[in-house]
C-alpha positions in Angstrom: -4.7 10.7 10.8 -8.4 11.2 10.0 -9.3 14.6 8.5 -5.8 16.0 9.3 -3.2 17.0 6.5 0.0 15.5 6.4 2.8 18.0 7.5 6.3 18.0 5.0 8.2 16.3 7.9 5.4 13.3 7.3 5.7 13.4 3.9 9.2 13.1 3.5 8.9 9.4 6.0 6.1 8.0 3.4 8.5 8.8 0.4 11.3 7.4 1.9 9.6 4.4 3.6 8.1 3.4 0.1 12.1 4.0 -1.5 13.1 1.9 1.2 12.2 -0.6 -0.2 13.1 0.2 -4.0 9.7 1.8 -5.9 9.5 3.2 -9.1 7.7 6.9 -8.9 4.1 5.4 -9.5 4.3 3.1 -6.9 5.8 6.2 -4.4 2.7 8.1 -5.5 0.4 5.7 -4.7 1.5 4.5 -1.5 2.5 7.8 -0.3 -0.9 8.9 -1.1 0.1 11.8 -3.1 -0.9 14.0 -6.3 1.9 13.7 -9.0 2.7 16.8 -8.7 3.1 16.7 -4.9 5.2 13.8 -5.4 7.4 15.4 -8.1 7.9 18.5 -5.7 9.2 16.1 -2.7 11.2 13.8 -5.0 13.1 16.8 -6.5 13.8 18.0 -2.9 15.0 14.6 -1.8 17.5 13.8 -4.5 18.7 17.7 -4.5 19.6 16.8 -0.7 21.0 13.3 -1.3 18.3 11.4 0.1 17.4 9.3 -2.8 19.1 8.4 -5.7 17.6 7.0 -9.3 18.6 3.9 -10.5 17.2 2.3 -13.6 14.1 4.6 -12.4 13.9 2.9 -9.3 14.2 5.4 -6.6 16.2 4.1 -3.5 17.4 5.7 -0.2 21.3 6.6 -0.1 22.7 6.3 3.4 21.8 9.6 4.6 18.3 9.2 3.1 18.4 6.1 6.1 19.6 8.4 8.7 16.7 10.5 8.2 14.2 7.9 7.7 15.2 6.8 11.0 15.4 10.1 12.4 11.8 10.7 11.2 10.2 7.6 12.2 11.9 7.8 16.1 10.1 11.6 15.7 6.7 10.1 14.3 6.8 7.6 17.6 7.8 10.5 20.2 5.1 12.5 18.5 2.5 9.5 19.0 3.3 9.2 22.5 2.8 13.2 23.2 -0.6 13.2 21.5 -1.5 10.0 23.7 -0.4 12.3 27.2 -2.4 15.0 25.9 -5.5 12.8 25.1 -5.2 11.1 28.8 -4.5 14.8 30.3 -7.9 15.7 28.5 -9.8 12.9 29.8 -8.8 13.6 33.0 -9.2 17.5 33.2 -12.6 16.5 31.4 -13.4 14.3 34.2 -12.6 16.7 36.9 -14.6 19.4 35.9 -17.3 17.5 34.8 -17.5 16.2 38.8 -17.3 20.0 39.8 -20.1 20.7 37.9 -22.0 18.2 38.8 -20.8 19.0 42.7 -22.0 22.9 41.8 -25.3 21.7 40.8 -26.1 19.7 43.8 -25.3 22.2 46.6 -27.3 24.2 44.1 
């Protein structure tokens, strides 16, 4: 998402995709693409609502932390499918109007 900034909701799926996985909090930060103190504000929120827990400061997901990553990504894919509608809605509105413009001209 080029020149847009990440929304909590999109946070919250890089966090947990990366603790998926098992990553210590330097690994989260990088591949969540966050400041550290970003990442420190989203982590405490996570394991205050049982997301993620801390083992040998590894952060992993607990099961609901996998209901929500799933939850998330089936919201990041119905959001990717809305945004393509709305881009083949404005191509096709652009069309059209572009045609009655260019139909205004000629019987101009």
């Amino acid at each position: 998402m080029p020149g847009k900034r990440r929304g909590k909701l999109e946070i919250y799926a890089d966090i947990l995709t990366v603790c998926s996985l098992g990553g210590r909090k330097t690994e989260i930060m990088y591949r969540a693409n966050l400041s550290y103190e970003l990442l420190t504000k989203y982590l405490k929120e996570l394991e205050e609502g049982h997301f993620i827990s801390n083992k040998d400061n590894v952060k992993c997901l607990t099961e609901k932390g996998e209901r929500l990553l799933n939850l998330l990504n089936k919201w990041r894919k119905i959001r990717e499918e809305i945004e393509d509608v709305e881009f083949k809605i404005a191509v096709l509105t652009a069309k059209k109007i572009r045609t009655e413009e260019i139909e205004l001209k000629n019987t101009n």
